[in-house]
VEXFIFI-116843 format. One record per residue (C-alpha): residue number from 1; residue in one letter; chain; x, y, z. Coordinates in steps of 0.2 Angstrom, whole numbers. Example, Ala and Ser with C-alpha at 12.3 -4.5 7.8 and 13.67 -1.06 7.14 Angstrom:
{1; A; A; {62; -22; 39}} {2; S; A; {68; -5; 36}} 
This chain:
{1; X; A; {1106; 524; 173}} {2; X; A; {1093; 516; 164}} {3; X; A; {1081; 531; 164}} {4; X; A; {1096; 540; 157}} {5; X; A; {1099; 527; 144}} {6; X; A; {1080; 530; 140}} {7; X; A; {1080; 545; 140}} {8; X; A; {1095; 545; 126}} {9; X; A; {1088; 533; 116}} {10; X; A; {1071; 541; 114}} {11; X; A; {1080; 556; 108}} {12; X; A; {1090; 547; 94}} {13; X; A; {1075; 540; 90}} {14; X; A; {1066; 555; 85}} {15; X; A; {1085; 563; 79}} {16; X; A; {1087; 551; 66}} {17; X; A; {1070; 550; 61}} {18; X; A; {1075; 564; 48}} {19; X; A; {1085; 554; 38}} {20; X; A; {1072; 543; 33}} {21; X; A; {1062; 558; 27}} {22; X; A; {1077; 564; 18}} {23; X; A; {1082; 550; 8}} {24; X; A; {1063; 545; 3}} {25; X; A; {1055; 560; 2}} {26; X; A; {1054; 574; -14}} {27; X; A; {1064; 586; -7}} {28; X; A; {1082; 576; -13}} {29; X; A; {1097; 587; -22}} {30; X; A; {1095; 586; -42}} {31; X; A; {1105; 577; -53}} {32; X; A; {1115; 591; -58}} {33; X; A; {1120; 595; -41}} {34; X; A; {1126; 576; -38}} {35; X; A; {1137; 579; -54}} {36; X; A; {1148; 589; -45}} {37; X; A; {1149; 581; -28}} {38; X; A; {1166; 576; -20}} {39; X; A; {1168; 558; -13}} {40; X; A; {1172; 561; 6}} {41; X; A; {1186; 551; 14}} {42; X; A; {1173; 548; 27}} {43; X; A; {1157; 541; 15}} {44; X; A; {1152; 524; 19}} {45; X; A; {1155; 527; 37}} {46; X; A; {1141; 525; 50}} {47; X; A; {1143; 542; 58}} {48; X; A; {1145; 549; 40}} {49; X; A; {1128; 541; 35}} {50; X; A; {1119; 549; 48}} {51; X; A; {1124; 566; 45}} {52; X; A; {1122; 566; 28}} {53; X; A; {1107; 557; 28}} {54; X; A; {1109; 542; 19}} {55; X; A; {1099; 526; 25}} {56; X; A; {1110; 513; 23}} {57; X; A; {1111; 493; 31}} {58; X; A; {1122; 501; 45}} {59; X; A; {1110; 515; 50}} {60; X; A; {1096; 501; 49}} {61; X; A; {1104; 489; 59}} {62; X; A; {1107; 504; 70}} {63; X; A; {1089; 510; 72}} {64; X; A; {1082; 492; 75}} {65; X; A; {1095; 489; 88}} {66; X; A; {1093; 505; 97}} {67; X; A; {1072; 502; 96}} {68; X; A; {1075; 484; 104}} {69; X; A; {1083; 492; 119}} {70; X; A; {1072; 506; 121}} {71; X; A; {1058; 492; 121}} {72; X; A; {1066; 481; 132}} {73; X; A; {1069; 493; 145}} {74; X; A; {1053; 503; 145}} {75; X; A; {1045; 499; 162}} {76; X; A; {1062; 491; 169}} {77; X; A; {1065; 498; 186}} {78; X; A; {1082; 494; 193}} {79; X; A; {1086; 491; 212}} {80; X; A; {1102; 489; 220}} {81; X; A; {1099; 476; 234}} {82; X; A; {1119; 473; 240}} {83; X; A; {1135; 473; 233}} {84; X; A; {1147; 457; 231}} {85; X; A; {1161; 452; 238}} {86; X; A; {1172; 462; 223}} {87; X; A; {1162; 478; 228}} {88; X; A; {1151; 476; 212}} {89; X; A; {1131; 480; 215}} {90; X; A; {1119; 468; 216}} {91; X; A; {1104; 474; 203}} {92; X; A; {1085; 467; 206}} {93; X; A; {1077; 473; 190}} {94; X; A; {1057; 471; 190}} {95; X; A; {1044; 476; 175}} {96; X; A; {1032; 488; 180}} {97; X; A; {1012; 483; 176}} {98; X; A; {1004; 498; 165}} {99; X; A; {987; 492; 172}} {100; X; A; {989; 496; 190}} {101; X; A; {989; 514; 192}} {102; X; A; {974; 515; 185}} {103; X; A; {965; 513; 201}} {104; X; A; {974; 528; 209}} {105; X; A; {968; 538; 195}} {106; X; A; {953; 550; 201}} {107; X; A; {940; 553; 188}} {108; X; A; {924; 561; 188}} {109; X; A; {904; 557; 192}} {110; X; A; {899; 565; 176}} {111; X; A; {902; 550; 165}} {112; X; A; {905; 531; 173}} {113; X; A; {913; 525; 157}} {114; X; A; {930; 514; 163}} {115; X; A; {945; 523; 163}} {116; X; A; {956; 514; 150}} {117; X; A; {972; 524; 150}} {118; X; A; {980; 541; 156}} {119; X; A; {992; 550; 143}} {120; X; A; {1003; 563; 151}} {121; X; A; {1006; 575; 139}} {122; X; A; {1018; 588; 147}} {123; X; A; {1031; 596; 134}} {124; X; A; {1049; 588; 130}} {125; X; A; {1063; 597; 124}} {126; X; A; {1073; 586; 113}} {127; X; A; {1094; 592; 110}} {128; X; A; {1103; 580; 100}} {129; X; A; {1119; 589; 107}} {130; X; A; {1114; 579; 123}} {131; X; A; {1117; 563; 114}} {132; X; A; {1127; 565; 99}} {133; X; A; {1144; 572; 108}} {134; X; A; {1156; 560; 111}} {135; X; A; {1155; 558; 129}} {136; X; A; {1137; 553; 130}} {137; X; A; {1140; 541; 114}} {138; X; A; {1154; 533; 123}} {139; X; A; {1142; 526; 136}} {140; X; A; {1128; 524; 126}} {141; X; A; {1141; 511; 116}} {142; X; A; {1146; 505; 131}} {143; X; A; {1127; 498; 138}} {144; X; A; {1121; 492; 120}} {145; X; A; {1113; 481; 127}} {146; X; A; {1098; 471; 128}} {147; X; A; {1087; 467; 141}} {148; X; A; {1075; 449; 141}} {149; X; A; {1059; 447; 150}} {150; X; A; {1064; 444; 166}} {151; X; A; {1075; 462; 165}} {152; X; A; {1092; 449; 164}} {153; X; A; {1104; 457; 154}} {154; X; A; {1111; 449; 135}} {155; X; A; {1125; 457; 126}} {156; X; A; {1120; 461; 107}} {157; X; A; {1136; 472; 102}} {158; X; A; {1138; 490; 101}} {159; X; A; {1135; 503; 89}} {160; X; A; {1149; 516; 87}} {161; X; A; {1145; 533; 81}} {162; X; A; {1154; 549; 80}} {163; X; A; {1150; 567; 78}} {164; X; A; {1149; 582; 85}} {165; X; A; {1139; 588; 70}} {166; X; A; {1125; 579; 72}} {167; X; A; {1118; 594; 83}} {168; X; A; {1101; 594; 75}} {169; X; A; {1088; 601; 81}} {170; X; A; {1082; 609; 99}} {171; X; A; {1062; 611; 101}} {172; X; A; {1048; 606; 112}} {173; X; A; {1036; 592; 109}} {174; X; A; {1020; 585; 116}} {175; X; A; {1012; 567; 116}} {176; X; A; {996; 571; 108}} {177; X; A; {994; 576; 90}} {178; X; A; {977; 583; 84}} {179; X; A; {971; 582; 66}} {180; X; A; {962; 598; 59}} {181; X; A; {956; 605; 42}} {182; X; A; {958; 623; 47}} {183; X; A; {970; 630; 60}} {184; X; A; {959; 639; 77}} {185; X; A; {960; 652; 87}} {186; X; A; {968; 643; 98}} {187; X; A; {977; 624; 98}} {188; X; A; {969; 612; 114}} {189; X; A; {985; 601; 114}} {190; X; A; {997; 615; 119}} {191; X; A; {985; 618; 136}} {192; X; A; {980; 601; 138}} {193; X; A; {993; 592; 155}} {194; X; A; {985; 574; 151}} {195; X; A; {973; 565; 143}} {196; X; A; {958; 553; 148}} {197; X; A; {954; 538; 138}} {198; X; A; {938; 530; 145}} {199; X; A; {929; 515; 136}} {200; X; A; {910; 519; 130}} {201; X; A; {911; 500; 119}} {202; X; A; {921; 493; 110}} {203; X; A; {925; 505; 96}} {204; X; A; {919; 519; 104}} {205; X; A; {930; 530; 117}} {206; X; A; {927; 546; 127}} {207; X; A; {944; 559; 127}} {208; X; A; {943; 569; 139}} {209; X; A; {957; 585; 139}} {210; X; A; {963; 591; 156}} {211; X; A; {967; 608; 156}} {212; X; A; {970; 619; 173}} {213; X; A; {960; 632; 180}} {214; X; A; {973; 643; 185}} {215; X; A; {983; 653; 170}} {216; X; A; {1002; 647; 166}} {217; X; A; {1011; 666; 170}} {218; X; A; {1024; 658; 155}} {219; X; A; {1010; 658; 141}} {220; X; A; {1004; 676; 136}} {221; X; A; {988; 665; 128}} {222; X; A; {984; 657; 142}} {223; X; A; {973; 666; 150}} {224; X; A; {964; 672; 134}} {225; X; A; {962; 654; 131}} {226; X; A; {952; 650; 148}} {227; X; A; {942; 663; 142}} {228; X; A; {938; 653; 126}} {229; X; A; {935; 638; 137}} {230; X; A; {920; 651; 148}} {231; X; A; {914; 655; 132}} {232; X; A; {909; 636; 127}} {233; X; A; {903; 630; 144}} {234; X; A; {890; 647; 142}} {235; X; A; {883; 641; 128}} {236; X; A; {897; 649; 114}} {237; X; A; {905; 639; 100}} {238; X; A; {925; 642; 102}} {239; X; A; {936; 634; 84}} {240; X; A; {948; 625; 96}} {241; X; A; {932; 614; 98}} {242; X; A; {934; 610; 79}} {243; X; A; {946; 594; 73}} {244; X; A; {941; 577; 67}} {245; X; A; {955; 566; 72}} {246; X; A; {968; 562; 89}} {247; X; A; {982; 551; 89}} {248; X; A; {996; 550; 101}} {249; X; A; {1014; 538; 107}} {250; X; A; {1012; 530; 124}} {251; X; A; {1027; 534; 135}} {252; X; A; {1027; 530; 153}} {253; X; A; {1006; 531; 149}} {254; X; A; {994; 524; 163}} {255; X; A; {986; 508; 158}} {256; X; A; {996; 504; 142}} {257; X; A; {1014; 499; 135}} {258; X; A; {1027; 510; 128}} {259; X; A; {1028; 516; 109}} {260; X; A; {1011; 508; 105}} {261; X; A; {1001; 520; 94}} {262; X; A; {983; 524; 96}} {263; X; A; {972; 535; 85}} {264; X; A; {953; 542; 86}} {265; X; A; {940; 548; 73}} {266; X; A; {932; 561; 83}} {267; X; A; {910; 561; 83}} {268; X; A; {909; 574; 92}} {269; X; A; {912; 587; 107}} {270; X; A; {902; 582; 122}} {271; X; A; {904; 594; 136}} {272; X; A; {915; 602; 148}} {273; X; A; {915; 600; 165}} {274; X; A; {927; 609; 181}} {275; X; A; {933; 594; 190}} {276; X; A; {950; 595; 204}} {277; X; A; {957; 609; 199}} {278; X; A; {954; 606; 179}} {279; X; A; {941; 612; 163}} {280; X; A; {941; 592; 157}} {281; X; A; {936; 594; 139}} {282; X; A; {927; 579; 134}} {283; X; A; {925; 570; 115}} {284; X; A; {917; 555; 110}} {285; X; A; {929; 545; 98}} {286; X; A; {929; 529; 87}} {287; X; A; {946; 520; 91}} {288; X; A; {954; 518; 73}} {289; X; A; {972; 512; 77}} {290; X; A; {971; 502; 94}} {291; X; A; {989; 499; 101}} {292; X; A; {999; 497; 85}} {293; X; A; {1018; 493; 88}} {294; X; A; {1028; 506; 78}} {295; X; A; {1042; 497; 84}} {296; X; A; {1041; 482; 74}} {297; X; A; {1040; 494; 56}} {298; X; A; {1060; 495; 59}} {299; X; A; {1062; 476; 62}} {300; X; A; {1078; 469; 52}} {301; X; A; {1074; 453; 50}} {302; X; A; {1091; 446; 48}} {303; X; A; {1098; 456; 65}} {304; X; A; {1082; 448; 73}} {305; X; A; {1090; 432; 69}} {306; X; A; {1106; 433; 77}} {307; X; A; {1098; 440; 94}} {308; X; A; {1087; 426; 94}} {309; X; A; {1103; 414; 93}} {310; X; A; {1113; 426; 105}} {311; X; A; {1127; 427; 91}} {312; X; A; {1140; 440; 93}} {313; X; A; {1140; 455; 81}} 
């Protein structure tokens, strides 16, 4: 049940991040257009805000409540030990250490730079259907809440939000964003199943790009694109080779914490090497942004309070 609640959260997350770009960016209606508006018998109403995308206290209260949780419970693995004498289950949560799968990891003799973090970057289809119906809001409302440190559970309200229509948006996206001037023949994050992170000193890291031998049968490009990848270890220059910048979300990442946000000015390509099963396509990087917390960006400093003094809503 937590990885579902995860799961749901992470989605709103992304879901509503639309109605910050709405309201703040150029793209608004014009004054004309407000003229002739007609007041709904719904405006003002959380559910109502969302839709229309208006960022209101309610919507911010919302967001930072919904990013506590998702940060409370990230890493939070739930056990049922027994049940009590009323038939309820007894729950043992424990917190998972980032660090110790890092030892598991198998990495090649090419380089001996210290492994510092393993990003899986496998796609995620994202369908605010799956939480925005009623059903899955209901129950989302009902386990609005928070967990402490030791994974004990303390009640911070619930958020009640309607709507069938806020069916939004259905795509696929990946962890690790690339940062080019010109677009290339081909795009390395779309072939790329995880991402190495190994430590050359302190600002400097190498990024090495995982990529399988074997061609996806679902990707018309992909064997075209292990072509490219030939091409460059005979000696060729390919354009996917070509970008100046990497940054990515940890989720569930090997070695660090969820939603911290890393970035990397890239130096330059260094080689690629076939290691178990993979072309691992290596860059050396200056680390730019090292573990930011884009969770704090959404605190609301007056909710904060009343969590910290365990008031009611």
């Amino acid at each position: 049940m937590v990885n579902w609640l995860q799961k749901q959260i992470a989605r709103f997350m992304i879901s509503t991040a639309n109605v910050e770009k709405n309201a703040f960016g150029q793209n608004g209606e014009t004054l004309e257009s407000d003229v002739s508006k007609v007041q709904r018998h719904t405006q003002g109403q959380l559910a109502d805000s969302l839709i229309n995308g208006e960022v209101t206290q309610e919507v911010l209260n919302l967001k930072w409540r919904t990013y506590k949780i998702l940060k409370a419970t990230s890493g939070v693995k739930s056990t049922i030990t027994g049940y009590d004498e009323d038939g309820m289950p007894i729950v043992k949560t424990t917190k998972r250490n980032s660090k110790l799968g890092l030892k598991k990891i198998k990495v090649d003799e090419h380089d001996d730079y210290k492994l510092e973090m393993v990003l899986d970057n496998t796609e995620i289809a994202l369908n605010t259907t799956d939480i925005m119906d009623s059903e899955h809001l209901s129950i989302l409302e009902d386990l609005l809440e928070n967990y402490d440190d030791d994974g004990n559970l303390i009640s911070v309200g619930h958020a009640n939000i309607g709507g069938n229509e806020l069916n939004i948006i259905e795509k696929g996206d990946r962890p690790i964003k690339i940062k080019r001037q010109e677009f290339p023949n081909f795009l390395l994050e779309n072939f790329t199943k995880k991402l190495n992170v190994r430590k050359i000193k302190k600002d400097e890291r190498l990024l090495e790009f995982y990529v399988s031998t074997y061609p996806d049968e679902y990707n018309k490009n992909s064997k075209l694109f292990l072509s490219s990848v030939k091409k460059v270890m005979a000696g060729k220059k390919e354009s996917f080779l070509e970008f100046y910048g990497v940054e990515f979300l940890t989720y569930k990442t090997i070695g660090a914490e969820d939603f911290l946000l890393y970035s990397y000015e890239i130096i330059g390509f260094d080689k690629i090497i076939e290691f178990n099963g993979f072309y691992v396509i290596k860059f050396k990087a200056k680390l730019t942004i090292d573990g930011q917390d884009i969770l704090e960006e959404h605190k609301v400093d007056e909710l904060e309070k009343k969590y910290e003094n365990k008031d009611k809503k």
